[in-house]
C-alpha atoms as one frame of an Amber mdcrd trajectory, in Angstrom:
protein
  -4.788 -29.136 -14.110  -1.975 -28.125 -16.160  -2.635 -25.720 -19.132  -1.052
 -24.625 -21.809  -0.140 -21.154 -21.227   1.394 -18.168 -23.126   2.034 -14.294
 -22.348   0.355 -11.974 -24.756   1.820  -8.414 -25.775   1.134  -5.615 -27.763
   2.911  -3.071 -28.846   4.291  -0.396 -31.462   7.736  -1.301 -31.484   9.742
  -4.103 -30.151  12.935  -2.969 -29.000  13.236  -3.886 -25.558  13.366  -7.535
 -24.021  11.105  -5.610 -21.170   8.643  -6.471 -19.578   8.764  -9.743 -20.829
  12.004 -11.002 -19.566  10.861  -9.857 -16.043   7.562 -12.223 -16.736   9.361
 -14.716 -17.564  11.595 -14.938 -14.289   8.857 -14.387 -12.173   7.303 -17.127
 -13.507  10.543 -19.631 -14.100  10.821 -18.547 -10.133   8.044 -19.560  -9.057
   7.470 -23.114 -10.595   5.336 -22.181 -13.663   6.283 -23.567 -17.332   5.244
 -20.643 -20.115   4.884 -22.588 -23.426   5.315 -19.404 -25.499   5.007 -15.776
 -25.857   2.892 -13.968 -29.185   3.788 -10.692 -29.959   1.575  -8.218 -32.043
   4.074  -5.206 -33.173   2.966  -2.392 -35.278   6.224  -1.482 -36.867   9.780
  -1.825 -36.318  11.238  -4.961 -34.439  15.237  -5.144 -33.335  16.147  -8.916
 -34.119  18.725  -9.135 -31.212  15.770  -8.783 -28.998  13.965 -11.466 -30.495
  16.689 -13.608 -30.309  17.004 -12.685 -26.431  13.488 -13.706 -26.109  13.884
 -16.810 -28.120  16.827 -18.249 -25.436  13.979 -17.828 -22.931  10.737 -19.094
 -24.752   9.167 -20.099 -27.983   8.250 -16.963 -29.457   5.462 -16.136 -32.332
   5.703 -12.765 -34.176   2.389 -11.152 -35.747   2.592  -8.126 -37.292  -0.369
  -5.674 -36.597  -2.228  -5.362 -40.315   0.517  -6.663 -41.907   1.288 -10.308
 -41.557   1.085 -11.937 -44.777   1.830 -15.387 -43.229  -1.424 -14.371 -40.746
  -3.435 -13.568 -43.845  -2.762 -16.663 -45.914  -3.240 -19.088 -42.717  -6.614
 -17.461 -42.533  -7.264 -18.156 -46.279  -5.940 -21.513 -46.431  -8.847 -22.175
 -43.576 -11.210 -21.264 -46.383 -12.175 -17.455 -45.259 -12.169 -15.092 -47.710
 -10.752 -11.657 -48.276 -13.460  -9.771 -46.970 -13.709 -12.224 -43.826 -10.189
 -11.264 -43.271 -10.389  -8.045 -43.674 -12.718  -7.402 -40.757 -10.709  -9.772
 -38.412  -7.231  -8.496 -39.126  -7.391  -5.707 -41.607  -6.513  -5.178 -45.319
  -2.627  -6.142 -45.330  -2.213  -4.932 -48.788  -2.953  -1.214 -47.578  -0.190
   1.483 -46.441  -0.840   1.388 -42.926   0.445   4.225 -39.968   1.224   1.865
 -37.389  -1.469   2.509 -35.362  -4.540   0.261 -35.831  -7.644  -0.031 -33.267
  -6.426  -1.349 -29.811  -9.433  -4.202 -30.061  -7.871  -5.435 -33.314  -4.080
  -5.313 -32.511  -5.081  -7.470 -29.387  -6.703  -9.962 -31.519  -4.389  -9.987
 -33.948  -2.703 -11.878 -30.527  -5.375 -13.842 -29.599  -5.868 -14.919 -33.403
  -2.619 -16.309 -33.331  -2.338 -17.314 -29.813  -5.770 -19.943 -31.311  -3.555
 -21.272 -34.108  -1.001 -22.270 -32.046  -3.223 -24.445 -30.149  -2.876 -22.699
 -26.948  -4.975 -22.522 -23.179  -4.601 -20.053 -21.667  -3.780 -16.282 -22.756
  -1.916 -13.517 -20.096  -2.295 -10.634 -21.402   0.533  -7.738 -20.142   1.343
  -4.197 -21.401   4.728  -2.760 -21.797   4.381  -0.686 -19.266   3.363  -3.293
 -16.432   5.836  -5.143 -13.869   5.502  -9.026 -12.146   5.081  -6.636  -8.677
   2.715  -4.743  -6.610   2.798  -1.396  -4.748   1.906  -1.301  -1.344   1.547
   0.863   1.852   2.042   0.640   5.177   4.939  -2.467   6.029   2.017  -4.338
   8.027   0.619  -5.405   5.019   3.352  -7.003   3.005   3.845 -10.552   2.991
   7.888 -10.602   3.923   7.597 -14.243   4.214   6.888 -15.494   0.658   7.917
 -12.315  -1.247  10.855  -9.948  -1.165  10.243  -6.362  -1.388  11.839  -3.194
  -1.329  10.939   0.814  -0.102  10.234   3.478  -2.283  11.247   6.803  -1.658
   7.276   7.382  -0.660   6.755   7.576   3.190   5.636   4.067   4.103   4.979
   2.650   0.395   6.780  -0.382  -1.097   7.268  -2.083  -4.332   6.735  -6.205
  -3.749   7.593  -9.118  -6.082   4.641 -11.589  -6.600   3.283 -15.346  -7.948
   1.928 -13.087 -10.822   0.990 -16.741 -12.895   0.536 -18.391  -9.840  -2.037
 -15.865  -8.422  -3.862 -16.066 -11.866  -3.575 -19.892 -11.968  -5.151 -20.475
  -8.570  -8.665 -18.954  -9.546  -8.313 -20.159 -13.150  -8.075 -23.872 -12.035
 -11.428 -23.968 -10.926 -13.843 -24.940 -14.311 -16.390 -22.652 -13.340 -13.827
 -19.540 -14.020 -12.895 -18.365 -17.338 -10.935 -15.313 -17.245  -8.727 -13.979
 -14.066  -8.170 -10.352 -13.818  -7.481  -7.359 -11.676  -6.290  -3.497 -11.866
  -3.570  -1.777 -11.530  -1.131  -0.111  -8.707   1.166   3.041  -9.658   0.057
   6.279 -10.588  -3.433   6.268 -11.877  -3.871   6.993 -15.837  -5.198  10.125
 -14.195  -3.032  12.283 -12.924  -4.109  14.904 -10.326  -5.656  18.255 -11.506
  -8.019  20.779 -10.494  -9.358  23.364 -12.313 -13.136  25.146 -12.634 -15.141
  22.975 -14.962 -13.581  19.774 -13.774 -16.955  18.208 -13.022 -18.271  19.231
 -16.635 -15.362  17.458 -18.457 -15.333  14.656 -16.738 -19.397  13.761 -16.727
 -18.757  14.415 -20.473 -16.128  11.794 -20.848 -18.301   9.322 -18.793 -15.807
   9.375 -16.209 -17.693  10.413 -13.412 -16.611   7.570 -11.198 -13.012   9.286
 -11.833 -14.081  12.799 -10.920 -14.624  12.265  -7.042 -11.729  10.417  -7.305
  -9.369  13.193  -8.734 -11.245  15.811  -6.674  -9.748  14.224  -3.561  -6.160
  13.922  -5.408  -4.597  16.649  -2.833  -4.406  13.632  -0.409  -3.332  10.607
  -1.902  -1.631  11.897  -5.264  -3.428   9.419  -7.478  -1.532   6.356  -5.809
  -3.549   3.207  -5.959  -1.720   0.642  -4.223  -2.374  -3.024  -3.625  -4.547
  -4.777  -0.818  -1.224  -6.804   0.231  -2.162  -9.976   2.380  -5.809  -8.557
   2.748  -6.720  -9.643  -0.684 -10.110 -10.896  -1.644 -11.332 -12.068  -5.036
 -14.371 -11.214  -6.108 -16.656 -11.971  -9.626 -16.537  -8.908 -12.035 -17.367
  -7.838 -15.417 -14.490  -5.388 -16.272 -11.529  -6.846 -17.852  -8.336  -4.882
 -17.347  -6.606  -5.560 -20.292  -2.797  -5.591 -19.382  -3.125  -7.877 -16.267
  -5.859 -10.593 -17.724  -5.549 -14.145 -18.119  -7.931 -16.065 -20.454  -8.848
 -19.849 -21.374  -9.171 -18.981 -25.063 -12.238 -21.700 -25.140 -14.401 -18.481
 -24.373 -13.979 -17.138 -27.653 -15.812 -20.140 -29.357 -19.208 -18.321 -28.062
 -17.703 -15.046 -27.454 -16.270 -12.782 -29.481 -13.168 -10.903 -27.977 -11.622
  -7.435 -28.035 -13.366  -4.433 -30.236 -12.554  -0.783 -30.789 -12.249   1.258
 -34.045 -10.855   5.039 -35.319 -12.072   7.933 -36.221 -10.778  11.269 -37.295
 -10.824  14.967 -35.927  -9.654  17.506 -38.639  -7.424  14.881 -40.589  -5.515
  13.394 -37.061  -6.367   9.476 -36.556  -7.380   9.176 -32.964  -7.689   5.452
 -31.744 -11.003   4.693 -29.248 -10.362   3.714 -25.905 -13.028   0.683 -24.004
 -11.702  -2.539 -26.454 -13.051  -4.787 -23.837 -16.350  -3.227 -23.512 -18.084
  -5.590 -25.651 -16.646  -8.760 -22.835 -18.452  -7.180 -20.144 -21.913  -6.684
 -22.464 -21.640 -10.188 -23.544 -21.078 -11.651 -19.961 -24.068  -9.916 -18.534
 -26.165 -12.378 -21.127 -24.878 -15.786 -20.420 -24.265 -17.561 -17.011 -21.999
 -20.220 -18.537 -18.782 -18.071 -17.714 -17.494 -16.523 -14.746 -14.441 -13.447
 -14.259 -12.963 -13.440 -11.498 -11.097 -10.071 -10.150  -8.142 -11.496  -8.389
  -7.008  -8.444  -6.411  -3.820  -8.345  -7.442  -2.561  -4.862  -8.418   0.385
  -5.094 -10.603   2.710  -2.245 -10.825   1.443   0.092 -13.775   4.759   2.494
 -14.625   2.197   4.580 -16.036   3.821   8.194 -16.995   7.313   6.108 -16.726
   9.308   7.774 -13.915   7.508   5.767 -10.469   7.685   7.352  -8.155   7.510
  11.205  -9.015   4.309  12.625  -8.906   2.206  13.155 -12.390   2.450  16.918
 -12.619   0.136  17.618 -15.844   0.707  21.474 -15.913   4.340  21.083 -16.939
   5.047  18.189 -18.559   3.639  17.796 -21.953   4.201  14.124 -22.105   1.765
  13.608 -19.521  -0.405  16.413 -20.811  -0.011  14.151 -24.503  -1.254  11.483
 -22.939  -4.263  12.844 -21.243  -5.330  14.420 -24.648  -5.281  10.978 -26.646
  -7.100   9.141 -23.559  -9.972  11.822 -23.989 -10.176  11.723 -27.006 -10.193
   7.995 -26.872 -12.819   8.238 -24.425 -14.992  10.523 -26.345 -14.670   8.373
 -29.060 -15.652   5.389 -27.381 -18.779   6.565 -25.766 -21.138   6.495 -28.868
 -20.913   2.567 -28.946 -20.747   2.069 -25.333 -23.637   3.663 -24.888 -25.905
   1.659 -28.017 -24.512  -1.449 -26.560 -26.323   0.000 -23.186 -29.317   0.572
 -25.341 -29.680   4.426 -23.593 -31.279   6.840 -25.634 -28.479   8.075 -28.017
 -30.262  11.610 -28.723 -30.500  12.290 -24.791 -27.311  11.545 -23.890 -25.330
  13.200 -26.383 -27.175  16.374 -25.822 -25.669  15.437 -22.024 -22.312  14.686
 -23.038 -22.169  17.865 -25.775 -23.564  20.434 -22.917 -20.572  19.204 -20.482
 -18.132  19.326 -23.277 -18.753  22.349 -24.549 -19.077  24.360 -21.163 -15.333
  22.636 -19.813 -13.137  22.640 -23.094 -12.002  26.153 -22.843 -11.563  25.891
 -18.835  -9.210  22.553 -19.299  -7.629  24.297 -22.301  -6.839  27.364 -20.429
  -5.587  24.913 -17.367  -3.253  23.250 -19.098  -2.299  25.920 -21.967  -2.729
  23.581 -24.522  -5.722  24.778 -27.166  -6.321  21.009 -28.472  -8.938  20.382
 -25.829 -10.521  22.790 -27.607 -11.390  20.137 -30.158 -13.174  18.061 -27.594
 -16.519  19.023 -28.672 -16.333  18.707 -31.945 -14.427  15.361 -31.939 -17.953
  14.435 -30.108 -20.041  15.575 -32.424 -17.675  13.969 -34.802 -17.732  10.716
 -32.819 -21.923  10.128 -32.910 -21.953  10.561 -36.856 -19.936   8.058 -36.645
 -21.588   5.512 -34.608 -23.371   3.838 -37.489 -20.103   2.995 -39.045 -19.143
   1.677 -35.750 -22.241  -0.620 -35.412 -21.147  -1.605 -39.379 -17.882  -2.603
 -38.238 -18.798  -4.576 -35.041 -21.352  -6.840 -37.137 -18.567  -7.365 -39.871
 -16.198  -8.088 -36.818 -19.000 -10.250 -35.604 -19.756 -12.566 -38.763 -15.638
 -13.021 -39.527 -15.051 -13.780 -35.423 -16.935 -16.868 -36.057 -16.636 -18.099
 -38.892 -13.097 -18.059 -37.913 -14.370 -19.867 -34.760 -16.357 -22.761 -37.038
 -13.382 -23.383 -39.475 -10.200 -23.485 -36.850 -12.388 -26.427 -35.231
């Protein structure tokens, strides 16, 4: 089967011919043709990179909330402005540069449709064509080349990142390829009295005994190496995911919104929540986790340890993924159909007793906040459920006219 395929990015600024060029030669390596890349960019774009990229691969720009060219396409079609609107946002409006993750990606996969593509890969700027792994028995020195970290025993290994993808998403029956991440984890090790509280309150309780037990293994996750297995799954990791874009005729794709905290724009995390809802209703499509870990550069300075007391970019970055988190939850948990009053009650109690003990941890009084940005959050959750059902009705009739 060959498909037509194209690498999909996102990102605020594109200055940098990474990670794409190192996509790219992985996959000219390894025997697989790339048709094109699609870029969504918030705000500023260097043209000498573009050009770079261009020497390389057809390229298509998009600017997030911006893109005239995107808007009138979209008209032309026969939508109208308010259609529009909910699909790609108002492009006449001043805009910050930082829209809702759900729509920036779909500002991607929007014009990824258009230009008559297969087959989507999503990456993130931060992600590599490679894999972390431990212990030398379980790299596979015959196919790949690989080289040691300064970690006892741990590794950093090239791999067939198409190829891997490609392999599951040949068969018909599978729709979208996928798998996590290796590197540091996006949370860093901590401990701290309250830790349970905060965490049950973000809904991350699967994370707690994780980072409870970060005294042993720093927060590493590293790759299964040759021991792979592939399994069927209903979480979609959205910087290593590769998708025939066919699913989106009965599907809709990516959704997340805002909401504000004491005038500061905070962006909700969970944009492909809504995938995993929809998939648990139809049999027609299957996900496939691949179990292939690529290398997530998450606090940017692999392979240091995340130290969250002292350095405030990591300590930034925590703060916006709470608050992300918190403001996620209200819609995550209607989609669930739980009992909204019950749970935020939950949520609220564990919030309330662990934002001074994480504030006081990390000497930083804007997890103070947290509770309120909760509170803040479940007011908002009608607006939310507004916005999806807008997001909704525009996803297809975008879907009946682009036939």
């Amino acid at each position: 089967m060959i498909l037509k395929i194209a690498l999909g990015m996102i990102t605020k600024d594109l200055l940098t011919v990474e990670p794409l060029d190192q996509f790219l030669n992985n996959a000219k390596k390894f025997g697989h043709p790339i048709d094109s890349v699609v870029i969504a960019y918030a705000d500023q774009i260097d043209e000498t990179v573009v050009e770079k990229l261009k020497k390389m691969v057809t390229v298509h720009l998009v600017q997030i909330k911006k893109s005239l060219s995107l808007h009138n396409r979209l008209m032309s079609m026969g939508m109208n402005e308010q259609e529009i609107e909910c699909l790609i946002g108002k492009v006449t409006e001043d805009f910050d540069g930082r829209a809702a993750y759900g729509q920036s990606r779909n500002h991607v996969i929007i014009e990824a449709m258009l230009q008559k593509l297969e087959v989507l890969v999503f990456i993130d700027t931060d992600v590599y064509p490679e894999v972390i792994i431990k212990k030398q028995d379980m790299l596979d020195q015959k196919k790949y080349k690989a080289r040691k970290t300064t970690i006892k025993d741990v590794y950093i290994q090239e791999i067939d990142f198409i190829g891997e993808h490609l392999k599951h998403l040949e068969r018909d029956d599978i729709t979208v390829t996928t798998s996590d991440y290796t590197g540091y984890y996006i949370i860093p090790p901590m401990k701290f009295d309250g830790m349970q509280d905060l965490f049950y309150g973000l809904k991350k309780e699967k994370a707690y005994n994780y980072i409870t037990d970060s005294i042993h293994h720093q927060c590493l996750e590293t790759d299964h190496g040759i021991r792979r297995s592939g399994f069927k799954t209903n979480k979609v990791l959205g910087g290593n995911v590769a998708i025939k874009l066919k699913l989106f005729k009965t599907m809709v794709p990516f959704f997340s919104t805002t909401y504000s905290v004491d005038g500061n724009k905070y962006l909700t995390r969970g944009e492909d929540t809504i995938l995993a809802i929809q998939l648990k209703e139809q049999h027609d499509y299957v996900f496939y986790d691949i179990d292939m870990k690529i290398f997530h550069n998450t606090y940017s300075h692999f392979p240091t340890i995340p130290d969250i007391v002292n350095d405030p970019k990591i300590k930034d970055r925590f703060f916006y993924a709470c608050m992300g988190w918190i403001g996620r939850n209200p819609f995550l948990n209607d989609l669930r159909g739980v009992n909204i009053e019950r749970i935020y009650e939950l949520e609220h109690q564990y919030l309330v007793r662990s934002a001074q003990k994480i504030s006081d941890y990390l000497q930083d009084d804007r997890f103070l906040v947290l509770p309120k940005a909760h509170q803040i959050a479940y007011e908002n959750l009608s607006t939310m459920r507004a916005e999806f059902e807008c997001f909704k009705r525009s996803w297809f009739e975008f879907i009946r006219r682009i036939k």
